[in-house]
N, C-alpha and C positions, 0 to 999 in steps of 0.2 A: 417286465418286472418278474422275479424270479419269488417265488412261494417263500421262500425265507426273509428276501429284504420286505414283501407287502407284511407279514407278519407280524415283522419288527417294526415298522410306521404302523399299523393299527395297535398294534400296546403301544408304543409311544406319543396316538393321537389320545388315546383311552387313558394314558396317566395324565398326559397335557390337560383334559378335559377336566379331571379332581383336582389337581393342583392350583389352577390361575385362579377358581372361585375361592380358593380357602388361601391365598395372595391375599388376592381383593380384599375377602372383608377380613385380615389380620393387619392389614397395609388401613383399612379405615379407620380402626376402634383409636378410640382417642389412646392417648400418652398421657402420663400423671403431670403434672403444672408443675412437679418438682424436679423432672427429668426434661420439660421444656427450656431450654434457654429463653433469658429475656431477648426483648427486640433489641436492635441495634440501631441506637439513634441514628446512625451514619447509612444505614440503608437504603437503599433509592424508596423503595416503598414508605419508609418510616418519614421520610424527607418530605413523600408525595402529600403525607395526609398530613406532616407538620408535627408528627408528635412529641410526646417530650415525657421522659420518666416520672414527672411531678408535677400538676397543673396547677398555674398561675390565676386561674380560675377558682374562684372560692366553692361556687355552686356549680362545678363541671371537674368531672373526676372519669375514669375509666370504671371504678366500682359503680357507679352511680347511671352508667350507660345501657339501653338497651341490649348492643352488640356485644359487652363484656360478660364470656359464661360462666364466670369464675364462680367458686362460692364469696359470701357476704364478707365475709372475718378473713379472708385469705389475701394475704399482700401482691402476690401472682397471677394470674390466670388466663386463659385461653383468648382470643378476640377471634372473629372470622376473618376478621382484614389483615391478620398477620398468623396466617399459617406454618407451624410450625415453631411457631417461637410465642413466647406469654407477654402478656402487659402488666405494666405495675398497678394495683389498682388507685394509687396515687395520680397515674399519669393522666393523658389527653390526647387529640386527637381531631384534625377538622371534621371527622365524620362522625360527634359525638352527639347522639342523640337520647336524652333526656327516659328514664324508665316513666312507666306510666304509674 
């Protein structure tokens, strides 16, 4: 390996090394709940857990769920079980588990 190409791979491992962490955690930080798309009922995931934009459920809501991290008053918001995209807080889900 010639003094010039080792050079150029160690600044290119040295940049590789600052960039993939500031990836990472800009690729983590959440997304605003207004810029998330909602779920798509037709989804295999959304099909898997059953859920549904409006629950038929009097006392079972997605507002009303532990896994919903939505704020209180907001008609949208984040779930774990559907990344990437928000739930209504209207909706449901078989994996709805009751806040404490």
């Amino acid at each position: 390996m010639t003094d010039i190409k080792r050079r150029k791979f160690v600044s290119l491992m040295g940049v590789s090394a600052a960039v993939i962490p500031v990836s990472a955690l800009v690729a983590s930080l959440p997304s605003r709940a207004d810029d998330t798309p909602a779920v798509d009922p037709e989804s295999a995931q959304a099909q898997a857990l059953q859920y549904v934009a409006v629950s038929e459920k009097a006392d079972q809501s997605c507002g009303t769920c532990t896994l919903y991290t939505g704020a209180a008053d907001s008609e949208m918001g984040p779930c774990p079980l559907f990344p990437g995209s928000a739930v209504h807080s209207a909706g449901w889900c078989s994996a709805f588990v009751p806040k404490a």
